[in-house]
C-alpha positions in Angstrom: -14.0 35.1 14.8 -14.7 36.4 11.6 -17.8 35.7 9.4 -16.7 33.3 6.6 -19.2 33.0 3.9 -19.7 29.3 4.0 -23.4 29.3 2.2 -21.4 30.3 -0.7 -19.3 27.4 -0.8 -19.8 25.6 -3.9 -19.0 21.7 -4.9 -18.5 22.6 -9.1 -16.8 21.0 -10.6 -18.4 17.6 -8.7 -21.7 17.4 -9.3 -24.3 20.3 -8.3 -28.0 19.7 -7.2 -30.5 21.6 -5.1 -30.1 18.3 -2.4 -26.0 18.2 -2.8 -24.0 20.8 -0.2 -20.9 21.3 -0.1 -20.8 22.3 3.9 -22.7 20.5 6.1 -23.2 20.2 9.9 -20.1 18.3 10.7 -18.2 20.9 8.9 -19.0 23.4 11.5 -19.0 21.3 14.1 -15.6 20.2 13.9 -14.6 23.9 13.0 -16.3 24.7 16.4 -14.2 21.9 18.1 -10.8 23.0 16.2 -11.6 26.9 17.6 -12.3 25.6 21.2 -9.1 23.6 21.2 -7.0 26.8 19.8 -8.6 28.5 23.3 -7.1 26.0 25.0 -3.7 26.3 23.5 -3.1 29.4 21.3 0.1 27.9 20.2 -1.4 26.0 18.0 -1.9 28.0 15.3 1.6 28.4 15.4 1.9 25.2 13.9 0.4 23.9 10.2 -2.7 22.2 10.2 -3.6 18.8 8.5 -6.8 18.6 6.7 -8.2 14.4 5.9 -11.0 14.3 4.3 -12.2 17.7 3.1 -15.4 17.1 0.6 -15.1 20.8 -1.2 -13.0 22.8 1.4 -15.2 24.1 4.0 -12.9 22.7 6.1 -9.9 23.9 5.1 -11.0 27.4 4.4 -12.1 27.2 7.2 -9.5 26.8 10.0 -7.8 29.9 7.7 -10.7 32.4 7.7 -12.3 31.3 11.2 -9.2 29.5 13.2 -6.1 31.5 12.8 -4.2 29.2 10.9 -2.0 30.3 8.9 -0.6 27.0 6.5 -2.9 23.6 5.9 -2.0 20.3 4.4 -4.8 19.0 3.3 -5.3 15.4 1.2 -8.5 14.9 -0.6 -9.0 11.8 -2.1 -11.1 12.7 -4.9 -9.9 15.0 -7.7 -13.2 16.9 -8.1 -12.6 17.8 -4.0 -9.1 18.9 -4.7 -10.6 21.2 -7.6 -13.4 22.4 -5.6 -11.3 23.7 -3.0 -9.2 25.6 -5.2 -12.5 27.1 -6.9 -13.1 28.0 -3.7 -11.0 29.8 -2.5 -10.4 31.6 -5.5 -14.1 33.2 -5.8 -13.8 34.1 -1.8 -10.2 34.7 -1.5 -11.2 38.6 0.1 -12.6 36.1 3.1 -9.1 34.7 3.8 -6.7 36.5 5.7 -4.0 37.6 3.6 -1.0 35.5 3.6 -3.2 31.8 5.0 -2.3 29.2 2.6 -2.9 25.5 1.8 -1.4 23.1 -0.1 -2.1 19.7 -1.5 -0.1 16.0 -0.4 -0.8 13.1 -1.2 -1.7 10.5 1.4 2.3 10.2 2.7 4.5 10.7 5.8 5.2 14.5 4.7 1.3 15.4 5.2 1.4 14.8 8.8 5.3 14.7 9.7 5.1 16.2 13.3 1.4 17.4 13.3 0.0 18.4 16.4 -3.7 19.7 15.2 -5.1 17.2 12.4 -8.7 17.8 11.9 -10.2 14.4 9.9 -13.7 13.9 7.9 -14.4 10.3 8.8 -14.5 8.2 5.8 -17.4 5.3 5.8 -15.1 2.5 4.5 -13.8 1.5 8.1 -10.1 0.2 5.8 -9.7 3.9 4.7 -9.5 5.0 8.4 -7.4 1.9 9.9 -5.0 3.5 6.8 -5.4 7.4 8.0 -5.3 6.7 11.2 -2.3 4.5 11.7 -0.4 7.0 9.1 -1.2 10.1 11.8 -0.2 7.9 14.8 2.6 7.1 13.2 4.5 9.9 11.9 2.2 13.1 13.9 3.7 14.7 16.9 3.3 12.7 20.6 0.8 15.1 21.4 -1.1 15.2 18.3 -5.0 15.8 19.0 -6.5 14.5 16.1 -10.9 15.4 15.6 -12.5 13.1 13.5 -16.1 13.9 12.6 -18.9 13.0 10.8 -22.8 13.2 10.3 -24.1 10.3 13.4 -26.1 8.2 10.5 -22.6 7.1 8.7 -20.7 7.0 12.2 -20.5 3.6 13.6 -18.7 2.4 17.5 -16.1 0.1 14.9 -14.8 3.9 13.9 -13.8 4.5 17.8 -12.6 0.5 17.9 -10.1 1.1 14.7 -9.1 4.7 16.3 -8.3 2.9 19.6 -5.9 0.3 18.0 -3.4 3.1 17.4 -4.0 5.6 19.9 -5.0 5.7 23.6 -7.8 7.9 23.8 -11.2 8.4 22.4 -13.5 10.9 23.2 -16.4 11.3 21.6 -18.5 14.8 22.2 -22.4 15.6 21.9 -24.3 14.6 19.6 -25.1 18.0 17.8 -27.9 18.7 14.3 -26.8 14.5 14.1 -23.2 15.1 14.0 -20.5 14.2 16.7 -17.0 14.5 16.9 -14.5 11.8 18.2 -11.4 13.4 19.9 -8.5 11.6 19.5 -5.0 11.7 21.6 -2.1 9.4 22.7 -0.5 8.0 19.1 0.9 4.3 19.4 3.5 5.0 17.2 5.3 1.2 17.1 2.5 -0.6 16.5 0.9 2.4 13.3 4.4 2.0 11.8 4.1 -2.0 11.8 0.5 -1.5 10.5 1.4 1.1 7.7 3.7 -2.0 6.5 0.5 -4.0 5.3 -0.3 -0.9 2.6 -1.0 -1.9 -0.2 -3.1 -5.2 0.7 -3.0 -7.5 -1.9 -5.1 -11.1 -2.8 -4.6 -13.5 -6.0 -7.8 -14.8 -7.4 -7.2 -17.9 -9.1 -10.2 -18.1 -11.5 -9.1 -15.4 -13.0 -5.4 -15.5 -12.7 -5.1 -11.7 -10.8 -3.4 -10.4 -8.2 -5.6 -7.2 -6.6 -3.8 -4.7 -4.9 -5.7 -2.0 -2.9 -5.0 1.2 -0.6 -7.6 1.9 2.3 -10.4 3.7 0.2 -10.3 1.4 -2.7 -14.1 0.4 -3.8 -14.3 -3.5 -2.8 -10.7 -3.3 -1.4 -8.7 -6.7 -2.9 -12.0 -8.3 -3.7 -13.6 -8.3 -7.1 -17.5 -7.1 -7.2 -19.8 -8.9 -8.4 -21.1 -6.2 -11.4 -17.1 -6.4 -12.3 -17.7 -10.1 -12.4 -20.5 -9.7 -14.5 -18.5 -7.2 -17.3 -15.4 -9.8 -16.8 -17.8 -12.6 -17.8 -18.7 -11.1 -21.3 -15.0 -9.0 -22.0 -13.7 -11.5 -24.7 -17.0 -10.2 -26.7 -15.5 -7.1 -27.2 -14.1 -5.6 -29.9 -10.2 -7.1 -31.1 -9.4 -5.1 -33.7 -5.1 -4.0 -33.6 -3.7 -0.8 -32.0 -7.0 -0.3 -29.8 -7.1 2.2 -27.5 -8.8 1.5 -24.4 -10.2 3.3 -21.2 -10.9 1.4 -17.8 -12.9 4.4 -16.6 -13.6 4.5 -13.2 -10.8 1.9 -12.7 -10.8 1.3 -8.9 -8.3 -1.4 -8.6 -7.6 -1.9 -11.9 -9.3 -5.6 -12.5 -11.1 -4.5 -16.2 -7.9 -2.7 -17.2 -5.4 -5.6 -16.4 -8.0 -8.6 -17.5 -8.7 -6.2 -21.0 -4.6 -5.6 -21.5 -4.2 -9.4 -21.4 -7.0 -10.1 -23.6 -5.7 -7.4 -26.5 -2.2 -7.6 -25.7 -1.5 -5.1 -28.8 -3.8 -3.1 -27.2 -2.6 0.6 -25.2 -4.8 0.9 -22.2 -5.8 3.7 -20.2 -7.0 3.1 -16.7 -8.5 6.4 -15.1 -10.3 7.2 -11.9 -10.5 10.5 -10.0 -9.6 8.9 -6.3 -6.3 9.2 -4.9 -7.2 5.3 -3.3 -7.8 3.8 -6.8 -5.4 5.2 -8.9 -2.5 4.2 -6.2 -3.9 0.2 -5.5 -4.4 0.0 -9.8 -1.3 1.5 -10.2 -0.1 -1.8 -7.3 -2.4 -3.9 -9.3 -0.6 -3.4 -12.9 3.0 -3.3 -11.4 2.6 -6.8 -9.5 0.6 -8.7 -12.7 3.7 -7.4 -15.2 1.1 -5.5 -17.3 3.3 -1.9 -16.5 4.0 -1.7 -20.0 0.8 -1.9 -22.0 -1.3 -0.1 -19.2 -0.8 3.6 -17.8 -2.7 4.7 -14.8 -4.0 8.0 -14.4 -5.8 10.4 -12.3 -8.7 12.4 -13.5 -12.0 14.0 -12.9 -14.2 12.2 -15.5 -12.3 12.1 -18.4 -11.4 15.6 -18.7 -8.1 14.9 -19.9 -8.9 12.4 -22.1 -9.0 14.0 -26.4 -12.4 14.4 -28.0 -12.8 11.0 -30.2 -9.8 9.3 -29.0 -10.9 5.9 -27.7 -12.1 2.8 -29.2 -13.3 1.2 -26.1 -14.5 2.2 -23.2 -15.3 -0.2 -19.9 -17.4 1.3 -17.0 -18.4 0.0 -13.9 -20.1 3.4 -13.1 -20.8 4.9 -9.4 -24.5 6.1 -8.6 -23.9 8.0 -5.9 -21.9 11.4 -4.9 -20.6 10.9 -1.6 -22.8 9.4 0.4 -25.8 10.4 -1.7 -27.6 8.5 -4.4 -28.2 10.8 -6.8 -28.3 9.3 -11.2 -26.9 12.8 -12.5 -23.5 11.5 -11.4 -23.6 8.7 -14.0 -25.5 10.7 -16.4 -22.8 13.1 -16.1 -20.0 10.3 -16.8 -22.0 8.7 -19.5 -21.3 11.7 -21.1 -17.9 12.1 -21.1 -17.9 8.9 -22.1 -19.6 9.4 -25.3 -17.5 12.9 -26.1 -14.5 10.7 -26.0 -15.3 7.6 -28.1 -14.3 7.3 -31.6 -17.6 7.6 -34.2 -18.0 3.7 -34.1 -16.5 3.1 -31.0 -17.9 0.9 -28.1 -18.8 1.8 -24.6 -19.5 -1.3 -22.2 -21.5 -0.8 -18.8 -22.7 -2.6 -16.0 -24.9 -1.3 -14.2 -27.7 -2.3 -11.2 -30.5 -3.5 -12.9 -33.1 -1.1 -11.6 -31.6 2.2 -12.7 -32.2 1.3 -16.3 -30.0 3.7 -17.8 -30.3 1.8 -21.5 -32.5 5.3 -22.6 -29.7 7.6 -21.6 -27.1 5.9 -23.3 -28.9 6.1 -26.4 -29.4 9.6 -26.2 -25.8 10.0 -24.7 -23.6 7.6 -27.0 -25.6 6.2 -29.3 -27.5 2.7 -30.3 -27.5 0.7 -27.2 -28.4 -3.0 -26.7 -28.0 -5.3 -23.6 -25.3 -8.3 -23.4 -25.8 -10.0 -20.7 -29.0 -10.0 -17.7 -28.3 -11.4 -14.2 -30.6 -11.1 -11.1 -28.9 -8.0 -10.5 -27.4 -6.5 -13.2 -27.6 -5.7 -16.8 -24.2 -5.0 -19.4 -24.9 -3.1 -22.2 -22.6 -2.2 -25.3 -23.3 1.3 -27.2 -21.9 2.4 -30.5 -21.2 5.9 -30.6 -22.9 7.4 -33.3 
């Protein structure tokens, strides 16, 4: 095996911090199970490798410079993922063997059409795997040997229950620097086709007159969260003026995008988020409430494509967490954005978990900031931009 320099991985352009990695032990791990299964059968790297899951490409880069594969699919659901990877393997391409490739799919039949090797980060939300693993079951090869891995604090036994519903076997292996890996074989392939028919999942909810659609990894899935609830309760409060242009960033389903484009009908709304999940079930959402035409849906990391003072409103339900870390630079970061893109005048709404009082760092970020509405559990704010 060759030496891969995985200590120089880096996660830029998602957020960097002394306490965020962008390899971790159930990267190696589940490298170390994909290299003992390739001394098993060499014929595997014959074949292309699929990749679910990869954080910032240690995975994939990987099974090229250590496994002896020589093409990956790989779907990441988050844009900043997909961008780290190809950061990646740019500033160590002289560790990959000359001619190993990758490419991107999305989360479709052609990423694992006929896979035998599918090596799978397992995802906390227990919806987003019932969605993975049915699609691999369903469309991989019969004797597809799919390892699903994960650090032992975020594993739970109703990951191995939602692998067994479409396959026959699950295996899981030693416990090693608290990671395991669950091999997986036998794909039920009648019964993951019937599943993959319930994707999108959708629910009305009458009090507000919606329909929510959601994909697997949606946040909240077809429910509406409660700090949504709170922004949704205080949105006729913001600014009407005609010809606005709006953001939903961070959209997730698309709830504040939809509710906003029905309360500003000449309004032309943007709803943005950087997860493969999100932008797919808003994307559902908008299509199934007839709101196709005054809302676009888009995928992007931050607001990165987004013009410098371009919006007049912007609506954030904003994440505090990067992965499975809590870590306030990841709104901070946002925030900003956020600020570079408003208008001079222009309005950014937030709701956000009472404790992390971030009311300072929009001031300093957007501008004069004051709070709307208080509840138990969270606080909305509305800053001007100066």
């Amino acid at each position: 095996m060759s030496s891969f320099p995985f200590d120089s991985l880096r996660r830029w352009p998602d957020l960097e911090s002394p306490e965020l990695v962008a390899v971790d032990a159930a990267d190696r791990l589940l490298l170390r199970e994909l290299s003992d299964a390739i001394s098993s059968d060499p014929s595997l790297t014959e074949t292309t490798l699929t990749v679910i899951g990869d954080t910032h490409g240690a995975l994939t880069l990987g099974a090229l410079a250590e496994c002896g594969f020589t093409n990956v699919k790989v779907h990441q659901d988050a844009l900043s993922g997909e961008r780290a990877l190809l950061n990646n393997a740019a500033e160590l391409a002289a560790a990959i063997p000359t001619g190993a490739t990758f490419e991107h799919f999305a989360l479709s039949e052609e990423l694992v059409q006929g896979a035998r090797v599918v090596v799978l980060r397992l995802p906390r939300a227990l919806e987003q795997l019932d969605q993975w693993a049915a699609l691999i079951a369903a469309y991989a090869s019969s004797d597809v040997l799919v390892l699903a891995g994960g650090r032992i604090k975020h594993m739970t036994l109703s990951m191995n229950e939602v692998l067994a519903r479409y396959f026959d076997t699950v295996e899981a292996s030693l416990a090693e620097q608290k990671s395991r890996v669950l091999r997986v074989r036998g794909p039920k392939e009648e019964i993951a086709r019937k599943a993959l028919g319930n994707w999108p999942r959708s629910e009305h909810h009458a009090d507000i007159d919606l329909t929510v659609c959601a994909q697997g990894g949606a946040f909240a899935g077809t429910s509406i969260d409660i700090g949504t609830y709170d922004l949704l309760a205080v949105l006729d409060r913001v600014s009407g003026q005609q010809g606005m242009r709006i953001i939903d960033f961070g959209c997730g389903t698309g709830v504040l995008a939809a509710q906003i484009a029905k309360l500003r009908p000449s309004a032309t709304v943007i709803a943005s988020d950087q997860s493969a999940a999100a932008v797919e079930s808003a994307k559902a959402t908008i299509e199934t409430n007839a709101l196709s035409d005054r809302v676009s849906v888009v995928r992007d990391d931050g607001l990165s494509a987004q013009p410098d003072a371009s919006a007049d409103l912007i609506l954030f339900n904003p994440p505090f967490h990067s992965g499975a870390a809590v870590h306030a630079g990841t709104s901070l970061r946002l925030f900003a954005e956020a600020g570079r893109v408003l208008k001079p005048g222009g309005e950014l709404w937030v709701v956000a978990n009472r404790h992390l009082s971030y009311k300072p760092a929009l001031r300093n970020l957007v501008g004069e900031t004051r709070e709307v509405r208080r509840t138990p559990k969270f606080t909305v704010t509305r800053s001007i931009k100066a």
